[in-house]
GUVOVEX-630829 format. One record per residue (C-alpha): x, z, y negated. Coordinates in steps of 0.001 Angstrom, whole numbers, plus 524288, in hexadecimal, padded with zeros to 5 digits. Each point is the difference from the previous one (the first is absolute). Example, Ala and Ser with C-alpha at 12.3 -4.5 7.8 and 13.67 -1.06 7.14 Angstrom:
2
+-------+-------+-------+
:  east :    up : north :
+-------+-------+-------+
: 8300C : 81E78 : 81194 :
: 8055A : 7FD6C : 7F290 :
+-------+-------+-------+
% end
This chain:
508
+-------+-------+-------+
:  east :    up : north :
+-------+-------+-------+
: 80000 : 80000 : 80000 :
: 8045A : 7FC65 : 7F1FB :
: 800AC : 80662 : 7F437 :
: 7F498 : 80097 : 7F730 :
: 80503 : 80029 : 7F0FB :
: 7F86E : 801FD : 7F291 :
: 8087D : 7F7B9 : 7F6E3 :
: 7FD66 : 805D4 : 7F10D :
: 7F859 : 7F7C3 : 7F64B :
: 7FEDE : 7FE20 : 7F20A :
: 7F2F0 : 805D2 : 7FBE0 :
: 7F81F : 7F449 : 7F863 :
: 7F437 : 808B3 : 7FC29 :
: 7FC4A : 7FB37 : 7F408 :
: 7FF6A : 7F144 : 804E9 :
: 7F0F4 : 7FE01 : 80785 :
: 800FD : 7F1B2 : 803D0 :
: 7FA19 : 7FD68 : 80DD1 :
: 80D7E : 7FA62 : 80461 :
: 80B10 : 7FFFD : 7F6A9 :
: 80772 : 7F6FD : 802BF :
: 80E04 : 804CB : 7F982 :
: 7FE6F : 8099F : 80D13 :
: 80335 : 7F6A6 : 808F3 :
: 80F86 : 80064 : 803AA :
: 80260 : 80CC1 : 7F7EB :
: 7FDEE : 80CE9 : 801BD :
: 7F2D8 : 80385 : 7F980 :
: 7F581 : 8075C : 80648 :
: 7F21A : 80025 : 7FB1D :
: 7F707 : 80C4F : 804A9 :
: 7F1D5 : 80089 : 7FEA0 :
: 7F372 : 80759 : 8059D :
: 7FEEC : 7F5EE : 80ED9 :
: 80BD8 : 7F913 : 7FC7F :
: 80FEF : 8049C : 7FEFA :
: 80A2E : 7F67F : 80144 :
: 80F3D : 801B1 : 804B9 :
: 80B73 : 7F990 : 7FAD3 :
: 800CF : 7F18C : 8036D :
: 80753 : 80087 : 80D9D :
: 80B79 : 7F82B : 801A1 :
: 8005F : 7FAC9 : 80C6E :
: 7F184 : 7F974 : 7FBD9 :
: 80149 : 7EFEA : 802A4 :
: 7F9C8 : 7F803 : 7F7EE :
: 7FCF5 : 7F375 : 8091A :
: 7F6FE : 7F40C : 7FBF1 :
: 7FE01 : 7F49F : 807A3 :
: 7F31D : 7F568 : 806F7 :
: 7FB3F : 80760 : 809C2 :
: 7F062 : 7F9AD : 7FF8A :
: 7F7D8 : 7F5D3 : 7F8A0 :
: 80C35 : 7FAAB : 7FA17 :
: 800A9 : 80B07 : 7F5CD :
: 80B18 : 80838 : 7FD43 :
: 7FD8B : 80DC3 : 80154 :
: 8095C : 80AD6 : 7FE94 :
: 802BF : 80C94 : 8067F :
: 80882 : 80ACB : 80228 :
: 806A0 : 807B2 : 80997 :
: 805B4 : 80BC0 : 80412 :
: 80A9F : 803A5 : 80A2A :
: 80434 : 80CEE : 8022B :
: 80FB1 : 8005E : 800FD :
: 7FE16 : 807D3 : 80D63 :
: 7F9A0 : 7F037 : 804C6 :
: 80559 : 7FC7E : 80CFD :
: 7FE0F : 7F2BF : 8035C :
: 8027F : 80395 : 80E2E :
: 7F40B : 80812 : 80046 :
: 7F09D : 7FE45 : 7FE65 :
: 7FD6B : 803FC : 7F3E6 :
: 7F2EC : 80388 : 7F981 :
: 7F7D1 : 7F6F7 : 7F512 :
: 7F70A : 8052E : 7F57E :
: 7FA79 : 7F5D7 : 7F753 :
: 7FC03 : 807EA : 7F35C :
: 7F640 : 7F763 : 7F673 :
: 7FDBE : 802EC : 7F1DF :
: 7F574 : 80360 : 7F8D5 :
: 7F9BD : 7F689 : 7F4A1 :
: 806F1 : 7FAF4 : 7F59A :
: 80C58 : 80710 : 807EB :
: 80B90 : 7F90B : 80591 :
: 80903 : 8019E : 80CEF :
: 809DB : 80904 : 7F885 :
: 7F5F2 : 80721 : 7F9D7 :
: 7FB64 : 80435 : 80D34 :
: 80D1A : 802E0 : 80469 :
: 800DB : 808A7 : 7F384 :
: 7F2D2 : 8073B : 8018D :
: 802FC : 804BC : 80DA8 :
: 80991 : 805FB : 8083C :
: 7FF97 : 7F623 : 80A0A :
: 80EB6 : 7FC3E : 7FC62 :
: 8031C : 80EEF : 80154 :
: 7F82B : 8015C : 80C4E :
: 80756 : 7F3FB : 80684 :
: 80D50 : 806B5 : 7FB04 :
: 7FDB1 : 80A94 : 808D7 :
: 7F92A : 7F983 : 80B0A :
: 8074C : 7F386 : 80051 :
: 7F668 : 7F66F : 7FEA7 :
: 7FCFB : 7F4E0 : 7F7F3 :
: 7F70F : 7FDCB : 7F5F9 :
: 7F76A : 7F383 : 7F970 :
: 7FAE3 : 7FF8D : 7F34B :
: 7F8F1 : 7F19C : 7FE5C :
: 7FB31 : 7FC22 : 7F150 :
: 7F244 : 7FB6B : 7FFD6 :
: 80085 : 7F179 : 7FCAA :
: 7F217 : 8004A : 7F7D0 :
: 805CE : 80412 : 7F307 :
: 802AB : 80CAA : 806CA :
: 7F381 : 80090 : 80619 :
: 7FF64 : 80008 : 80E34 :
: 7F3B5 : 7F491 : 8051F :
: 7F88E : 80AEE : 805CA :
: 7F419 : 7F84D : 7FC0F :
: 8079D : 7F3F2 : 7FCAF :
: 80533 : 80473 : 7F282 :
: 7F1B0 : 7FFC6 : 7FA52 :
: 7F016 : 8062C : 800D7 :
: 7F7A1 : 7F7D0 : 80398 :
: 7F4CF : 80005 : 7F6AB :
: 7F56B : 7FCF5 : 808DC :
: 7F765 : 80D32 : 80111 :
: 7FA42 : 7F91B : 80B38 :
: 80C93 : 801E6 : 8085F :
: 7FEB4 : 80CBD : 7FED7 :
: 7FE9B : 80924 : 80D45 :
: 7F362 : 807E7 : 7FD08 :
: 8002B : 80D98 : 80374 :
: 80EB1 : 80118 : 7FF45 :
: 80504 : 7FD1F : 7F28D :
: 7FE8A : 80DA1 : 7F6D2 :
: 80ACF : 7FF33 : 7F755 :
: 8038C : 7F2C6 : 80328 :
: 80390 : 7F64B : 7F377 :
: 7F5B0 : 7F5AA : 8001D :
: 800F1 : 7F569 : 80A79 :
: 80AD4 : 80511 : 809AF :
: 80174 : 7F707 : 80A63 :
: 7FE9B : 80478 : 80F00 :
: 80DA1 : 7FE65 : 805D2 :
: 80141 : 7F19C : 8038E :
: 7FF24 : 7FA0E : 80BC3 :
: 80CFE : 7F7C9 : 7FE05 :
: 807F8 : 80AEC : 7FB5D :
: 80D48 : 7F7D5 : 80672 :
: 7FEE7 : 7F6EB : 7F2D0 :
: 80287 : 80B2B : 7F6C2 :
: 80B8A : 7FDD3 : 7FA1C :
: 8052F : 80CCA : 7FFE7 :
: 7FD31 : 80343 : 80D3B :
: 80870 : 7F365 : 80597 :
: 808CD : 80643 : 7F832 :
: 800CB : 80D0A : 80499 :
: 8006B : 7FABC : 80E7B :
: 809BC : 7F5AE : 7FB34 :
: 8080E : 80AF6 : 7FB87 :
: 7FFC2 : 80854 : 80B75 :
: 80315 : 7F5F9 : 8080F :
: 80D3D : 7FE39 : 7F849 :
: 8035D : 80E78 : 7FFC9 :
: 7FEBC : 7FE1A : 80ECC :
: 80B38 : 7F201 : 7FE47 :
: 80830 : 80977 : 7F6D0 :
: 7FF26 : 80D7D : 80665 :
: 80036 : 8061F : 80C90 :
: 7F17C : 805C1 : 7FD2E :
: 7F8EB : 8064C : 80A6A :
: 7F2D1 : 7F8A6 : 80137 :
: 7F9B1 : 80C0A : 80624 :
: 80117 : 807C6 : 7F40A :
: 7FE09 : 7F684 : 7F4E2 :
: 7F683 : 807DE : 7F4F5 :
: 7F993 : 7FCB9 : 7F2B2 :
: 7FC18 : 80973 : 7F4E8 :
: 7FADC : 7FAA5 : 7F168 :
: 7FC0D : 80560 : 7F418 :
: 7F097 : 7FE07 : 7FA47 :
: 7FE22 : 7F1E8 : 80047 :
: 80BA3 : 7FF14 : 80A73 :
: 7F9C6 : 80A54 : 806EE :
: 7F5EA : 7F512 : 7FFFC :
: 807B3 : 7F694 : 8055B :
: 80476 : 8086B : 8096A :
: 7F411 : 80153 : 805F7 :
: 7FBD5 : 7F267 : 7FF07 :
: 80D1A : 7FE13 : 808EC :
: 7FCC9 : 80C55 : 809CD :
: 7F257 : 7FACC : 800FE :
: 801BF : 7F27E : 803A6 :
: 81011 : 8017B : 80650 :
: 80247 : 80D32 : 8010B :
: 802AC : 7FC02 : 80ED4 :
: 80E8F : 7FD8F : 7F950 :
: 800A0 : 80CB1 : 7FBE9 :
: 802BE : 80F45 : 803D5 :
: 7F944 : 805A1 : 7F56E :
: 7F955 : 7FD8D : 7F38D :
: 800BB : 8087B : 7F16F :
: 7F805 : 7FFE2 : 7F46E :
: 8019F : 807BB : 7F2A0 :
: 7F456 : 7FFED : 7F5DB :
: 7F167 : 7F934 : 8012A :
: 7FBA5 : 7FCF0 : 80C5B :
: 7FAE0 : 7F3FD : 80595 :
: 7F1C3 : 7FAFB : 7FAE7 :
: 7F6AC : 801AD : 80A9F :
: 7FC28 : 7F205 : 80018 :
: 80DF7 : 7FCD1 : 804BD :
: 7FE91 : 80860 : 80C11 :
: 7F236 : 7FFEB : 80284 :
: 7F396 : 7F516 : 801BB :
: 7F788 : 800C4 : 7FB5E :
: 7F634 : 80804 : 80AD4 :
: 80DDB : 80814 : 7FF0F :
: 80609 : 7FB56 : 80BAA :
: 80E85 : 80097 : 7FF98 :
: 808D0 : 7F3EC : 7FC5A :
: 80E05 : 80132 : 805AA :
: 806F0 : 7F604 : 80A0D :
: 80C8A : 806F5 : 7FE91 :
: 7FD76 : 809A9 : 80901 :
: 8057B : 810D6 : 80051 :
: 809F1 : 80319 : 7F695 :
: 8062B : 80DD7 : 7FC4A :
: 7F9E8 : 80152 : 7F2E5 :
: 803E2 : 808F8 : 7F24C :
: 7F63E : 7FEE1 : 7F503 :
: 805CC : 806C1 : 7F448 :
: 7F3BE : 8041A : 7F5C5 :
: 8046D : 8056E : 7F4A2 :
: 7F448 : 80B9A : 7FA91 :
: 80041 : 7F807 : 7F1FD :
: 7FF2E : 7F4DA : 8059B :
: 7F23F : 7FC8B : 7F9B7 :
: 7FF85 : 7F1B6 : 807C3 :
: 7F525 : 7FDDB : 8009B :
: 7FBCC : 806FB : 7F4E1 :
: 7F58B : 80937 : 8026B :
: 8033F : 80CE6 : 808FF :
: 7F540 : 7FD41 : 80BBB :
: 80456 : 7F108 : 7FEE1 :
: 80BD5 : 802F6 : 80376 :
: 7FD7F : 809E9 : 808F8 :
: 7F866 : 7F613 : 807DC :
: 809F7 : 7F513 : 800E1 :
: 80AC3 : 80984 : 8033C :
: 7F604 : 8059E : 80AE3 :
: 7FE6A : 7F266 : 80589 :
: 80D46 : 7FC5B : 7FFE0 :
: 804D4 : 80B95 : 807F0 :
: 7F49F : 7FC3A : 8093D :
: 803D1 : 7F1E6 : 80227 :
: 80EBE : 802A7 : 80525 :
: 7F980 : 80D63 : 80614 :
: 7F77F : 7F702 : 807BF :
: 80A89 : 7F53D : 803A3 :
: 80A2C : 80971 : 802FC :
: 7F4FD : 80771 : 80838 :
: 80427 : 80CAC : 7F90B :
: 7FB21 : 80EC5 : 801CB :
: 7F751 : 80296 : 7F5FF :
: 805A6 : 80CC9 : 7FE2D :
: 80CB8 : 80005 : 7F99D :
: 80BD0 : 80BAB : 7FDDA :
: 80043 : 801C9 : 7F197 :
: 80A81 : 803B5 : 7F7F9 :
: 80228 : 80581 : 7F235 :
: 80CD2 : 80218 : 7FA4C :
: 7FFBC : 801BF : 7EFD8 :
: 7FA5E : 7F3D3 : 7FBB3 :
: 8023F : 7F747 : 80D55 :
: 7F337 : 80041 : 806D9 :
: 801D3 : 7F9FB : 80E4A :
: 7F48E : 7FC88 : 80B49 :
: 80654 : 7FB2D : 80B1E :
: 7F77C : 7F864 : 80A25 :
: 800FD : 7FE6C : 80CE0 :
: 7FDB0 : 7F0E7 : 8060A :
: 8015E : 7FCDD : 80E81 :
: 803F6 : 7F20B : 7FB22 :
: 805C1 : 803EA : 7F296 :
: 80218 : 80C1F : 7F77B :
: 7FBA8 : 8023F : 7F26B :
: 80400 : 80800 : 7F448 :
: 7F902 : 8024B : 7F2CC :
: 806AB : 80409 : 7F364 :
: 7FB58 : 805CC : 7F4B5 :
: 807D2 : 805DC : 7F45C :
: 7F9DB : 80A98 : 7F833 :
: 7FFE1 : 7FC1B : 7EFFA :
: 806C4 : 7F2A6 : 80204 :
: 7F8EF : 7F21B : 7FA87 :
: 800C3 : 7F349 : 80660 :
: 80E5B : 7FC19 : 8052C :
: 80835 : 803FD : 80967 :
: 807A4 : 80E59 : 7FF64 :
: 80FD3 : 7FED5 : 80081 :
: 800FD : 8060F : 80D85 :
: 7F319 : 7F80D : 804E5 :
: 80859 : 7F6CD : 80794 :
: 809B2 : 80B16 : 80482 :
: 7F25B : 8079B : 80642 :
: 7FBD5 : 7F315 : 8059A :
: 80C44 : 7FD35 : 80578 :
: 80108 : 80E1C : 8049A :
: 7F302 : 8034F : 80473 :
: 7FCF5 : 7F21E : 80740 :
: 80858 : 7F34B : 7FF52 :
: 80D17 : 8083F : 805BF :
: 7F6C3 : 80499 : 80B20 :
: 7FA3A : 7F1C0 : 80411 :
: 80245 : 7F4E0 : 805BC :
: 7F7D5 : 7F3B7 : 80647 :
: 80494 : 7FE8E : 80E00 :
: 80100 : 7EF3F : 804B8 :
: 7F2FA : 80287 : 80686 :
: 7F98B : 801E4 : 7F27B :
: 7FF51 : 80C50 : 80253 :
: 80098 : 80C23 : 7F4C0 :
: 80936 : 80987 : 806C7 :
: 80522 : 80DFD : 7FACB :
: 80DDB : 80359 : 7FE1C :
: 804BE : 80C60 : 7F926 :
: 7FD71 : 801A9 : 7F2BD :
: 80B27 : 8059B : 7F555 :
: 7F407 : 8093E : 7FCFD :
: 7F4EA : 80429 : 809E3 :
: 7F2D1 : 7FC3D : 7FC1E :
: 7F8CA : 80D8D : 801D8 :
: 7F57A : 807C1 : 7F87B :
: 802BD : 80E09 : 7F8E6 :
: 8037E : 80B03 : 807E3 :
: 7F47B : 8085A : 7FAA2 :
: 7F6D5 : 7FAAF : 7F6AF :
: 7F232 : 8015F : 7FDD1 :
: 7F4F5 : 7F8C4 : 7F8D3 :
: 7F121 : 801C4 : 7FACA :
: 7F74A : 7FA08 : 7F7D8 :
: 7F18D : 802EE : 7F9E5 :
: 7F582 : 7FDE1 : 80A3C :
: 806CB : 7FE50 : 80B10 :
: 80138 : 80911 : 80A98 :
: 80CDC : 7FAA3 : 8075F :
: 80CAF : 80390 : 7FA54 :
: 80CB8 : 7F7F9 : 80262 :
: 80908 : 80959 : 80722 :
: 80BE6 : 7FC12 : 80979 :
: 7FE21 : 7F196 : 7FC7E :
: 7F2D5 : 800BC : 80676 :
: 7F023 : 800AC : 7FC21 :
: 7FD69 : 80E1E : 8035F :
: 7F257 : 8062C : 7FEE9 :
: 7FCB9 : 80D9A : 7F662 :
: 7F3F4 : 80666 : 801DE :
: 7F9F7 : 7FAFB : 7F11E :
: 803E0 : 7F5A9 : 7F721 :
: 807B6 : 8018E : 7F5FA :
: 7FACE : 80483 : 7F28C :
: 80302 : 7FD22 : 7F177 :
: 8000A : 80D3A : 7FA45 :
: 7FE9C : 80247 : 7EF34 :
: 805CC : 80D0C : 7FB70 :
: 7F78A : 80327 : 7F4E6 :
: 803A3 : 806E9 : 7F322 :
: 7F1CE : 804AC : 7F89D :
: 800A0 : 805EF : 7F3FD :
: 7F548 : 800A1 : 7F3C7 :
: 7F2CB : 80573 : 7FE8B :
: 7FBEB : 7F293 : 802E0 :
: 80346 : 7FE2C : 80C4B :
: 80BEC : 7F6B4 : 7FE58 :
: 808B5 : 7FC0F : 80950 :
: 80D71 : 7F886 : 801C3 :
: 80777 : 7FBA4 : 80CDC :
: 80C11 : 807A5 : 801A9 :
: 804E4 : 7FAB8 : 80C40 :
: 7FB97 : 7F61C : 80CC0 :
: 8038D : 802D7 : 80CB9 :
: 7FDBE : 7FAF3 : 80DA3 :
: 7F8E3 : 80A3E : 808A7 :
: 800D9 : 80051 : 80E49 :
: 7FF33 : 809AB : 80BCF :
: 80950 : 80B92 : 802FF :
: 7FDB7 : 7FB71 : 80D69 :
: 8066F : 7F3C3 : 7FE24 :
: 80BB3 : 80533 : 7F7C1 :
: 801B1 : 80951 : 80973 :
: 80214 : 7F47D : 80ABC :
: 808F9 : 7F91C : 7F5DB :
: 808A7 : 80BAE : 7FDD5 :
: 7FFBE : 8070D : 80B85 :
: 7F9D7 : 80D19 : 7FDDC :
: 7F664 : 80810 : 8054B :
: 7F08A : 80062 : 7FA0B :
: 7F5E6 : 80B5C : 801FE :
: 7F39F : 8008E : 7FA7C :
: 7F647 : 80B2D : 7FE3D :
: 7F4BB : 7FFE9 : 806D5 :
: 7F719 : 7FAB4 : 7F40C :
: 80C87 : 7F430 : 7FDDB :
: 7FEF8 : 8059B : 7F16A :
: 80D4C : 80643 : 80227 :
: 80C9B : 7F986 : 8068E :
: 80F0F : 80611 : 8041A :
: 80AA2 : 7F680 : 8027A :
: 80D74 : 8025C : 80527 :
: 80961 : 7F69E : 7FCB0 :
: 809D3 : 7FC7D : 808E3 :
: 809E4 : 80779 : 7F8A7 :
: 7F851 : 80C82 : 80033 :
: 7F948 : 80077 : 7F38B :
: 7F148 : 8061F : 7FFC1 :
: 7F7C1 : 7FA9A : 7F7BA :
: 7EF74 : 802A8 : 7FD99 :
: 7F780 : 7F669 : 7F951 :
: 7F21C : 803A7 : 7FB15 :
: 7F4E7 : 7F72F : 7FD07 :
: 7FDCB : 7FE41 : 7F13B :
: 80DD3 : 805F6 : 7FD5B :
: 80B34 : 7FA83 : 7F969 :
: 80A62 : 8092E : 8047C :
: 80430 : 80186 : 80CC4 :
: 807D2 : 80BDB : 80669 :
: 80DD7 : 7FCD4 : 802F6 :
: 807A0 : 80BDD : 807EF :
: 7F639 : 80904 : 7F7F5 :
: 80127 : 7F93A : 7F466 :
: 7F817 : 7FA12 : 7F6EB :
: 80218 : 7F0E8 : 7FCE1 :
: 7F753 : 7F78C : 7F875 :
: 7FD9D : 7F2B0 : 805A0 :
: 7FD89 : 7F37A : 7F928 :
: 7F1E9 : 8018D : 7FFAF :
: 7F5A5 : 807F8 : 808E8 :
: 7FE80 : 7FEBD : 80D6C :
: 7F400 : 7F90C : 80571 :
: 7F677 : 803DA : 80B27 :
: 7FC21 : 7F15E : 80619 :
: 7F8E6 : 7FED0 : 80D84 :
: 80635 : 80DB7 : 805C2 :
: 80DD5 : 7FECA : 7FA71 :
: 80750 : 80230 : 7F3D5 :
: 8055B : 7F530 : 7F859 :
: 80C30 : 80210 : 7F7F1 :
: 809F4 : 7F6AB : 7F689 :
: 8083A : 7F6CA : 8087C :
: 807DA : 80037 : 7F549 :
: 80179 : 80F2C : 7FDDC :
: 80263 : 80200 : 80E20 :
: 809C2 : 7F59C : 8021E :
: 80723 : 80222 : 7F252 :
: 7FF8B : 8102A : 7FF06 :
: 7FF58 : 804C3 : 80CF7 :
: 80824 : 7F611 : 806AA :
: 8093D : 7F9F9 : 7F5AB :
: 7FBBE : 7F22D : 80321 :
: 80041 : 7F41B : 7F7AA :
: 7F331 : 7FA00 : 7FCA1 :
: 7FD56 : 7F3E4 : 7F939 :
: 7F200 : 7FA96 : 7FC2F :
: 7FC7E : 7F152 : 7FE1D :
: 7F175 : 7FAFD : 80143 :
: 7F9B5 : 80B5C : 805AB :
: 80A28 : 80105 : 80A90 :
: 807C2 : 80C59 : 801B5 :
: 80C66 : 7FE36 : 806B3 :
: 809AA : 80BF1 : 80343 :
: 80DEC : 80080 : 80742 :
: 80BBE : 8093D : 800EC :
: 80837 : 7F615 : 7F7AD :
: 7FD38 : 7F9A3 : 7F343 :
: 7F56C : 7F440 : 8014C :
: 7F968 : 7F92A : 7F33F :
: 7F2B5 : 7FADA : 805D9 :
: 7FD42 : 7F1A7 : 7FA33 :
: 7F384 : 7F86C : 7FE11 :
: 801C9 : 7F5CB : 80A9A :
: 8040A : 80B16 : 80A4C :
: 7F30D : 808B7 : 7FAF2 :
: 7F739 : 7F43F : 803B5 :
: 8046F : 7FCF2 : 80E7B :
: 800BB : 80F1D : 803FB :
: 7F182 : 801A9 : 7F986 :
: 7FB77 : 7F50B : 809C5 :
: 8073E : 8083C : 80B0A :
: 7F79E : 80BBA : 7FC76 :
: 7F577 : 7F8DC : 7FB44 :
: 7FF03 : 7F781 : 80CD1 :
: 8003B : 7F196 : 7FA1A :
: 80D1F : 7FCC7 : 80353 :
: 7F939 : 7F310 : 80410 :
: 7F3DD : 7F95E : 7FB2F :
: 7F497 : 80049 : 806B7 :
: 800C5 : 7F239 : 80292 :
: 80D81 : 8012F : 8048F :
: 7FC99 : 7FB4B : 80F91 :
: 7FBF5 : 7F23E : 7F99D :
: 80C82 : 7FEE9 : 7FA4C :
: 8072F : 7FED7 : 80BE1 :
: 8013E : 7F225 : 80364 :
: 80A16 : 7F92E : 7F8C7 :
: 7FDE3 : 7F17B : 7F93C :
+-------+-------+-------+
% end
C-alpha cells in the first residue's frame, strides 16, 4: 500500500467562479459548502485524441507511481459534473489520492457537449407529450425516457472507446473496472450502469439522482438491460434536486428501490452514523448497495466522497468472467453501529441492533409547557419524543418494575443505579436523589413514558441527534441528516416499499 499525501494549497477564497481556470497546473485550492478542491496533481495527463464520430475529445489520466505494468491493475472512470471538465474532477475528489495509496488508475473523460454530458442528447425535448405520466415531479418540462438507441450517444461511444484504450495502454484488470460522476455525470453514470453496467464492478453517484422516467415506464416497471451492479448513491441533505422536500424524498425512495430490486437486496439494511457521514449498507444476493448522505452539505460531491466509495465498496468488489458480482475484502467493513437506537412519532417499532424491533406503544411527541398570566397564556418550552420505560429498558439493559397500579416504575441500570419514576412527575429518584427530567412522565396504556432524549443524554451520556421527527442515539458522536431521517422513518413506519411494489418486479 502507498502513501496517501495532502499536498498544501493556496487558499483562493475570495474568487467564486464555478471553475477557475488559473487553478489548473498550479497549486490553488478552492473550498466550498459540497465542493473542496486539492492542488492540481502532477502526475495528471492531459491526453486528446478521435476516439468516436470523428470528433476529438480529450481526457485525462492518472497513474499512481506504485503502477506495475506486470500486474492487473484497477480502472475508475470518474465523470464531471456540468459545465465541469476532466481536471476539474480530478481536483474535486480524492480519487488521485485514493489511487496513490491503492495503486490503481484513474479516468477523468471531458464531456464533449460544451461540457455537458448527452444524457438526453445535450438538449429537453419540448414536447410535454413525451412526458412519462405519473413519474415526472420535479422533472424540467419534456425529459425524454432513456432512449432506445442509447449506443449512438456520443459520449457513451466515448466512454467505452476510452476504456477500451486504458485496457491497449494498461495492464487493467477487467474484473474490477468502476465509474463514479458528479450531478449531471452522476447522470451519465447511470445512463452507462443502466444500459452496460455488465462492463463494470460497481457504479457511484454524488448529487441528484436519476429522474424516475429514466428508470421507470411508465406502469413503473423497471428499465435496465445492464443487469446487477455494486451500487453507491451519494445524496447530499442540501441537495434540494428536485426542489421541493417530499419531491425529492420520492425520487431518492425510488431510486434506492430500483438497484434494491435488481441487485435482489435485503430490505433491511446496517446503518451507520459517524459525525456528519450517514451510511445504509444493503445487502444484494446479486449485488450490494450503499447510500450516502452528508448532514448540512448542498449538491456536489464531499472531498473524501470518492475515498468512502473507494473504501466502503469499489476496494471490496469485483465482477467474476461469469458476470458474476463477487465479494472480496473491503479496506473498511461495511457494518452498522455497535449500539444505536431509533424512534419516531407514531410508530411503535424502534430501530435497535440494525433491526425493526417492537415497544409496547408508539412513540409520542411530547410539549413541555411554560403557563404563566391570569389569562391563561401559554408558550412551548421544549419538544420531546416520549416512549416506554419498557423499551429503554430493552435498549439499555436494565431492569423495570412496576407497581401494581403501573402509575409507579423502578429501574436498575446495568451499572447499578436505582432510579423511580412517577406518573405526572418531572423528577425522578436517582440513588435517593432528586433529579428533574426534561418534562413529566406520562401514564399511556399501563406504562410510563419518559424523554428519549433525557434518558439517553442524562442518565446514559449518549449522543442524540434529531432530524425530521427521527431521534437517533449512539455511544459515539452521530449528526442525523434529512435523507437518513426519511429511510429509517419508512423502517419504523413500515413503507420501506410501496404498496404497489410486487408490480414493479418485472423488468422492461
Amino acid at each position: 500500500m502507498g502513501e496517501m499525501f495532502l499536498r498544501p494549497g493556496t487558499p483562493d477564497d475570495d474568487n467564486r467562479e464555478y471553475l477557475p481556470e488559473k487553478i489548473k497546473g498550479s497549486d490553488i485550492v478552492v473550498n466550498e459548502n459540497g465542493n473542496n478542491s486539492q492542488p492540481y496533481p502532477p502526475l495528471l495527463k492531459e491526453c486528446h485524441g478521435v476516439i468516436a464520430d470523428e470528433l476529438e475529445d480529450e481526457w485525462y489520466v492518472y497513474v499512481p507511481e506504485s503502477y506495475d505494468p506486470t500486474k492487473k491493475t484497477p480502472l475508475v472512470v470518474s465523470l464531471h459534473g456540468g459545465m465541469m471538465t476532466g481536471w476539474g474532477q480530478a481536483i474535486y475528489t480524492s480519487w488521485t489520492l485514493a489511487a496513490d495509496r491503492d495503486g490503481f488508475i484513474v479516468l477523468f473523460p471531458n464531456a464533449n457537449y460544451q461540457r455537458f454530458w448527452q444524457v438526453q442528447w445535450g438538449t429537453w425535448e419540448m414536447d410535454p407529450e413525451i412526458r412519462t405520466p405519473g413519474s415526472m415531479e420535479g422533472e424540467p418540462p419534456g425529459v425524454k425516457a432513456c432512449p432506445e438507441n442509447v449506443e449512438d450517444n456520443h459520449d457513451i461511444k466515448m466512454i467505452l472507446g476510452l476504456i477500451d484504450l486504458m485496457k491497449q495502454t494498461y495492464n487493467i484488470d477487467e474484473g474490477r473496472i468502476f465509474m463514479q460522476g458528479m450531478s449531471m455525470g452522476n447522470m451519465m453514470t447511470g445512463l452507462f450502469a443502466r444500459n452496460f453496467g455488465h462492463l463494470l464492478a460497481g457504479a457511484a453517484g454524488s448529487g441528484a439522482a436519476a429522474f424516475l422516467s429514466l428508470v421507470f415506464t411508465k406502469d413503473g416497471k423497471i428499465i435496465n438491460r445492464g443487469g446487477p451492479l455494486a451500487i453507491w448513491q451519494s445524496r447530499p441533505e442540501k441537495n434540494d434536486i428536485p426542489p421541493g422536500r417530499d419531491i425529492e424524498k420520492k425520487v431518492h425512495k425510488y431510486n434506492r428501490l430500483y438497484w434494491m430490486r435488481i441487485n435482489q437486496c435485503d430490505p433491511i439494511p446496517q446503518i451507520s452514523i459517524q459525525g456528519e457521514n450517514n451510511l445504509a449498507f444493503y445487502t444484494g444476493k446479486k449485488a450490494d448497495m450503499v447510500y450516502y448522505d452528508i448532514k448540512n452539505r448542498d449538491h456536489g460531491q464531499t472531498f473524501d466522497d470518492a475515498v468512502l466509495v473507494w473504501d466502503y465498496l469499489f476496494s471490496g468488489v469485483r465482477r467474476e468472467s461469469d458476470g458474476t458480482i463477487v465479494r472480496i475484502q473491503p479496506a473498511r467493513e461495511r457494518k452498522g453501529d455497535a449500539f444505536a437506537f431509533a424512534i419516531t412519532t407514531g410508530s411503535d417499532k424502534m430501530w435497535f441492533h440494525n433491526s425493526v424491533q417492537e415497544m409496547s406503544g408508539p412513540t409520542l411527541l411530547w410539549n413541555k409547557m411554560k403557563y404563566h398570566g391570569l389569562d391563561g397564556g401559554q408558550k412551548i418550552r421544549g419538544q420531546y419524543h416520549m416512549m416506554p420505560l419498557s423499551a429503554l429498558a430493552k435498549v439499555f439493559d436494565a431492569r423495570l418494575d412496576y407497581s401494581e397500579h403501573h402509575l409507579v416504575a423502578r429501574m436498575r441500570l446495568s451499572d447499578g443505579r436505582a432510579i423511580q419514576f412517577a406518573r405526572g412527575s418531572i423528577g425522578c429518584v436517582i440513588d435517593n436523589s432528586l433529579v428533574q427530567m426534561y418534562c413529566e412522565a406520562l401514564d399511556r396504556s399501563g406504562e410510563l413514558y419518559v424523554s428519549a432524549e433525557w434518558f439517553a443524554e442524562y442518565l446514559c451520556g449518549m449522543h442524540v441527534s434529531e432530524c425530521e421527527d427521527v431521534v437517533y442515539v449512539t455511544d459515539h458522536a452521530n449528526k442525523l441528516s434529512a435523507n437518513m431521517a426519511d429511510l429509517i422513518k419508512d423502517l419504523l413506519m413500515g413503507t420501506i416499499v410501496p404498496d404497489h411494489y410486487e408490480q414493479m418486479l418485472e423488468e422492461k
